[in-house]
C-alpha positions, 0 to 999 in steps of 0.5 A: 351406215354409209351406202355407196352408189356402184355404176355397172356396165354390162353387156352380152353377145351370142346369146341370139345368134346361137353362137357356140360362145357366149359372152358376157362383160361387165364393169362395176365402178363406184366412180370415174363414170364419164371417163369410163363411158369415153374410153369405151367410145375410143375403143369402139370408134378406133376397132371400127365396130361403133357404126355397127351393133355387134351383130352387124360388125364384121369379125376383125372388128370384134376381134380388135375392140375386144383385143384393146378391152383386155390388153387396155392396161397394157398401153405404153 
């Protein structure tokens, strides 16, 4: 049996501020963990939200880092 090491990357928001949504978004990778970590830090220096926790990023900053997450393979 061979047994293969999964990375899994997950994080939530909405749950402490009450908020009418909650959500939740994970990423499982068996490999490519550095080329992950970069992109996510792209995304969120790019929307403006890395100098900001979730709570404290204003919400065209929410909505822009969470726009390139989903359309992410949609780049020309």
């Amino acid at each position: 049996m061979v047994i293969k090491k999964l990375y899994c990357y997950v994080d939530e928001t909405g749950q402490d501020t009450k908020g009418d949504i909650f959500i939740v978004s994970v990423i499982i990778s068996a490999q490519a963990q550095e080329e992950i970590a970069e992109f996510i830090k792209e995304i969120e220096k790019s929307s403006g939200k890395s100098q900001f926790k979730w709570g404290r990023a204003v919400l065209k900053q929410r909505l822009e880092f969470i726009n390139k997450i989903f359309n992410q393979g949609k780049r020309s």
